[in-house]
N, C-alpha and C positions, 0 to 999 in steps of 0.2 A: 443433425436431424434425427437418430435415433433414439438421443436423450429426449427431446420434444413430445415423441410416439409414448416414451414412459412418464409422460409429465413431468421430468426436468427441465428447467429453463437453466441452460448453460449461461448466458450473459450473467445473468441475478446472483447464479454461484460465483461467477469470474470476479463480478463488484464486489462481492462478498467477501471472498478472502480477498480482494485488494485490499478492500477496508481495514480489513483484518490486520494486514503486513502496516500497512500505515498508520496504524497506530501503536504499533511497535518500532517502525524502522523510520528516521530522518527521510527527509527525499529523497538526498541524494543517495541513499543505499537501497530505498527502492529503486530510484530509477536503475541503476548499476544492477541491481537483479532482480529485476522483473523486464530489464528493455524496453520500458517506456519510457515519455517523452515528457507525460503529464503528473509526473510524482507530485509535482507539487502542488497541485491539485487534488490529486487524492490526499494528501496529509493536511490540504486545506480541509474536506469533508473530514479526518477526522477528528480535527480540533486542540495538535497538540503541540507543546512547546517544548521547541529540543534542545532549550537552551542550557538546558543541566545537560545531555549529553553533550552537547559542543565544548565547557568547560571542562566536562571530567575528559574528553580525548587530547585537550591540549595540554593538559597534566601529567599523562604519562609520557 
């Protein structure tokens, strides 16, 4: 509520960097560090194919 009083809207920031992680991180590594349930969903909003990661991790 403090952030509000200075016109932050903390939800908008929260989506934001979710956004953010997810489009850098697979779902399953957001979910595992972020503690959500809906990673993939967020990696649905950001539109991206982790199919190059998924082969280069089974290669090493």
């Amino acid at each position: 509520m403090k952030l509000r009083r200075h016109g932050i809207a903390p939800r908008a920031g929260r989506n934001n960097a979710r956004l953010a992680l997810a489009t850098d991180l697979p779902a399953s590594v957001l979910a595992d560090f972020t503690g959500t349930s809906n990673a993939t969903r967020w990696t649905g909003y950001a539109r991206r194919d982790w199919l190059d990661y998924i082969a280069s991790r089974t290669q090493t």
